[in-house]
N, C-alpha and C positions, 0 to 999 in steps of 0.2 A: 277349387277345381275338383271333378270327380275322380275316381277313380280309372284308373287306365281297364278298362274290357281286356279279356284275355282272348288273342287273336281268333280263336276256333269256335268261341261264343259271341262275337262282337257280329252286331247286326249295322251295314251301311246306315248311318244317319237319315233316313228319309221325309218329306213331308206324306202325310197320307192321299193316297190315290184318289181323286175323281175322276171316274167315265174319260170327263174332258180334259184332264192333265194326263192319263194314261194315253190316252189320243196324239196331245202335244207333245208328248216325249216321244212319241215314236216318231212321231214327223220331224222334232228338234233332232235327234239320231241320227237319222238320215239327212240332214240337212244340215248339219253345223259346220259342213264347211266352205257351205256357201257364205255369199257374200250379203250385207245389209241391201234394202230395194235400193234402187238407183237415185227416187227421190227422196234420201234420206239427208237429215241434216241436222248438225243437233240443235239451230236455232229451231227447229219450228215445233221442240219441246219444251227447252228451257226460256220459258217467256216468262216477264218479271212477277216475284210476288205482289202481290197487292195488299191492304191491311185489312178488308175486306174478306180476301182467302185466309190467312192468320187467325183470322178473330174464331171462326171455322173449324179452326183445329184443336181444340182442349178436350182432355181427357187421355183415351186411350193411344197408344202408340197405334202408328197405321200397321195394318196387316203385313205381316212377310210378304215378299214376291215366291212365288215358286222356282227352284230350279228345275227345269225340266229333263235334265240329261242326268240320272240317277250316280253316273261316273264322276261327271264333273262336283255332284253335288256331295257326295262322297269325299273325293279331294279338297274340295273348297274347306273340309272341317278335318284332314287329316294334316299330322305334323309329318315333316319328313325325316324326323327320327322315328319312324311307325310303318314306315312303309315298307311292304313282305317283300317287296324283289324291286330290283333298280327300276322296273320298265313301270311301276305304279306310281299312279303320279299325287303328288302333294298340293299344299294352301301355297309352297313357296312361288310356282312360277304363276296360277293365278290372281296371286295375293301384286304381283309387278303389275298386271294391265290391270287389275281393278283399281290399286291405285292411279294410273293413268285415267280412265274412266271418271273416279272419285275426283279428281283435279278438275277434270275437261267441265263437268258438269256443274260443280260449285264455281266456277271460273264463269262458266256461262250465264246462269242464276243472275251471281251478284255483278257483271257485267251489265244483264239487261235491264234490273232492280235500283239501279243506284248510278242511274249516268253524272253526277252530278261531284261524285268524289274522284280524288286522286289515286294513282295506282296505287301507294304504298297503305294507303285505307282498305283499298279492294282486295290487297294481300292478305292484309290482317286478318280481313275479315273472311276469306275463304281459309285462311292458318285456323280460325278458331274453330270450322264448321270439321277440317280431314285431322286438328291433331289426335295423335295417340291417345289423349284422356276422352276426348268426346266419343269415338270409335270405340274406344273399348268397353266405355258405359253401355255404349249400344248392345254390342255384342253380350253385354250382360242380361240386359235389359231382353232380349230376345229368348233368351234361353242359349245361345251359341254354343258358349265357356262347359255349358252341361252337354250338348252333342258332340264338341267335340274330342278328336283321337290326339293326346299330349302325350307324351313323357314324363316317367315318374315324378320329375325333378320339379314340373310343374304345378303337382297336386297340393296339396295341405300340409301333407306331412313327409315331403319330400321322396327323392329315392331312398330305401331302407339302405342308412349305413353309407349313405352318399349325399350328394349335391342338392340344394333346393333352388329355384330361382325364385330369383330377389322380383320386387314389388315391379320393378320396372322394365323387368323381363317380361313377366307376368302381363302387364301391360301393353308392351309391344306386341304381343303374341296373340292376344285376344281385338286387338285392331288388326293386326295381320288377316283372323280369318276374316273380319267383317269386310276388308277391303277385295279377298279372293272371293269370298262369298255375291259382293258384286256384280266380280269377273264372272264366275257363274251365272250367273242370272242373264247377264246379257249374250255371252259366249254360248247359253246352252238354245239364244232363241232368234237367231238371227232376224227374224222378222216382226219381233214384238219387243225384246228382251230388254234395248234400251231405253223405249218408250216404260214400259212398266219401269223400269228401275229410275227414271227420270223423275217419275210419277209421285215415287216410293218416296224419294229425298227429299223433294221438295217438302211432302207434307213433312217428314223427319225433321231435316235439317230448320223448316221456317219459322218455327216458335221464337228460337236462336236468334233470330235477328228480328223480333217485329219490333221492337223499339226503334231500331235504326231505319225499318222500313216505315214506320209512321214518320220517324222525319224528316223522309227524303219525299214524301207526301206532300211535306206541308213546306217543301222549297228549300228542303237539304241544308246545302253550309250557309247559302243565301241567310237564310233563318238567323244562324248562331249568332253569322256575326250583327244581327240587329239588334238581338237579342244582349238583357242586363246581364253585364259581365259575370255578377257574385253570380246568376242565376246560371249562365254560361259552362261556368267551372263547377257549378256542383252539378248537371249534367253529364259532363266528362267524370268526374274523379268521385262526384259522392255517392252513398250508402248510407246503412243502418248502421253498417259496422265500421264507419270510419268517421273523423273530426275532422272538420275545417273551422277554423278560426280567426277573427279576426280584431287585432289587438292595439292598441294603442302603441304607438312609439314612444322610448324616451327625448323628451324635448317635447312634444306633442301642446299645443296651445302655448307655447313659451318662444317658440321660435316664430318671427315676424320679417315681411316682405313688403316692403312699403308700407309699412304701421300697420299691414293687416297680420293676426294671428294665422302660422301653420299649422296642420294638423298630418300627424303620421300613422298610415296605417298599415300594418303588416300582413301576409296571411299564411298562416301555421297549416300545416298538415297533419295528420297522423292515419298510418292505415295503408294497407297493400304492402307492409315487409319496410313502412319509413315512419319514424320517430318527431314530432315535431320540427318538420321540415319548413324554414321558409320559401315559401313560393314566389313572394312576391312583396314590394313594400313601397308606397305611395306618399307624398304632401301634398297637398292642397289648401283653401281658404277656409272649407268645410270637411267633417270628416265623411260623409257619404260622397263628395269627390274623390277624397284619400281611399276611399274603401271602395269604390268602382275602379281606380286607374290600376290599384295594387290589383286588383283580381283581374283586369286586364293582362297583367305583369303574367301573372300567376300561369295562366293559358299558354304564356310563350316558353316558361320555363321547360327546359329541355328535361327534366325528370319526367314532365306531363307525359313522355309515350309510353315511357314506361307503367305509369300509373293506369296512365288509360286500360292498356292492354292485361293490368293486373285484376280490373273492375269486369273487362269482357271475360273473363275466365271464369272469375267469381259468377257474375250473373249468367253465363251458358250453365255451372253446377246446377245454380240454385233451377232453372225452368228444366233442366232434368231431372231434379230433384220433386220437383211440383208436379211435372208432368208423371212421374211414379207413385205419388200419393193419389193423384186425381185418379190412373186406373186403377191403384187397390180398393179406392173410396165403390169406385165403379163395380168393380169384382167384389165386393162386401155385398153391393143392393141385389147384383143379381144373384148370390147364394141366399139371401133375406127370399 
């Protein structure tokens, strides 16, 4: 975190003026308390990804939206441990309807993208797009954490002779503005605001999910369950950095059912915070039956949600992770 500005030198956070956004703010000003047009609705901005738009998107993060109401945009990047007198307003009460905002629209998205999944899928999967670690990447990733107004306790080296806040504060605090910063953007434009911010996430948020949207492409959970069980499970739970295994049982070829030989096959885990975990474990006449019915098994196991939702964490890091090297890679050629 930066250093806190000293009040009588600290200049409002602003984006730089064009003609046409000094134009916008003045009519946003006078106008933000008016109401959105009458034909407004957020279906007929949030219409489903496609993998088509995804493919689209690599490289640099999409452009900021502008706030147009210099106050709001101000606030949207101030703590309210910072503010000069009660009546100046803070990221606290924007940071409420942007999250509002931030729900409605990830809710919309993955509502009209993915008919085909159950709610507690659609949850998760708007959970992975608003938590705290995604959002505060952003706001990293944006420059935010650097415009915005904190408190000592926030910075690197804490208050002198006082408090620091822990990683997790830290965290909440830098999704806090990204969520008011939002609220901003649409609060400061009532007649375009949501439309551009709607604009904004989608391209943000859709990398995040193009895996899931390629397979609701190709016929969704229809798909899975056609689909080779081993191939199944290591869709849901596999990676580079995890093992699945599949092992012989003891008794395996010795145990017999009607004079024909059994075969046992287990299948181990390891990876996402679990230890050689069995999943799942099968007999059969053959062991590629034994090793399809075990991975069958494997799929129903109740630890599977949790895995699952430990692999969707990992892989949102890693394509934020990518999508950061891709624009440094970007910003290298064009200083070349």
């Amino acid at each position: 975190m930066p250093k806190r500005k000293s009040p009588d030198s600290a200049k409002p956070p602003t984006i730089q003026d064009t003609s046409e956004h000094a134009a916008k703010r003045h009519k946003a000003t006078s106008t933000s308390s008016t109401s959105p047009p009458s034909h407004f609705s957020p279906t007929t901005f949030c219409t489903e990804w496609t993998s088509k738009e995804l493919s689209k998107l690599k490289g640099p993060l999409p452009p900021l939206p502008p706030i147009l109401d210099p106050k709001l945009e101000t606030a949207a990047l101030t703590h309210s441990g910072q503010k000069k007198s009660a009546k100046d307003l803070s990221y606290e009460r924007l940071e409420w309807i942007g999250d509002v905002y931030l729900q409605g629209i990830a809710s919309e998205l993955i509502y009209s993208t993915f008919p085909t999944i159950p709610e507690g899928e659609m949850s998760r999967r708007r959970e992975l797009l608003i938590r705290n670690s995604t959002l505060s990447a952003f706001s990293i990733r944006y420059g935010l954490d650097k415009r915005a107004n904190f408190p000592e306790e926030f910075q690197l080296t804490g208050r002198p002779k006082g408090s620091t806040a822990n990683s997790k504060r830290k965290e909440k605090a830098l999704a806090d503005i990204f969520e008011a910063y939002v609220g901003a953007i649409i609060r400061s434009d009532p007649q375009n605001g949501y439309k551009n911010a709607v604009a904004w996430l989608r391209a943000l948020w859709g990398p995040l999910l193009e895996q899931e949207v390629k397979v609701e492409e190709n016929g969704g959970r229809q798909i899975d369950k056609d689909t080779n069980p081993k191939v199944r499970l290591e869709q849901l739970i596999g990676a580079n950095c995890v093992k699945i295994e599949y092992r012989d049982l003891p008794g395996t070829g010795e145990r017999f059912l009607d004079k024909q030989p059994q075969f046992g096959i287990g299948v181990y885990f390891t990876g996402w915070g679990e230890e050689d975990v069995l999943l799942g474990e099968a007999w059969d006449f053959g062991k590629k039956g034994a090793g399809h019915k075990a991975a069958e098994k494997a799929c129903e196991h109740p630890v599977l949600t949790r895995l699952v939702e430990r692999k969707k964490v990992y892989m949102a890091q890693r394509a934020i992770q990518k999508a950061e090297e891709e624009r440094r890679a970007e910003e290298g050629k064009v200083e070349e």
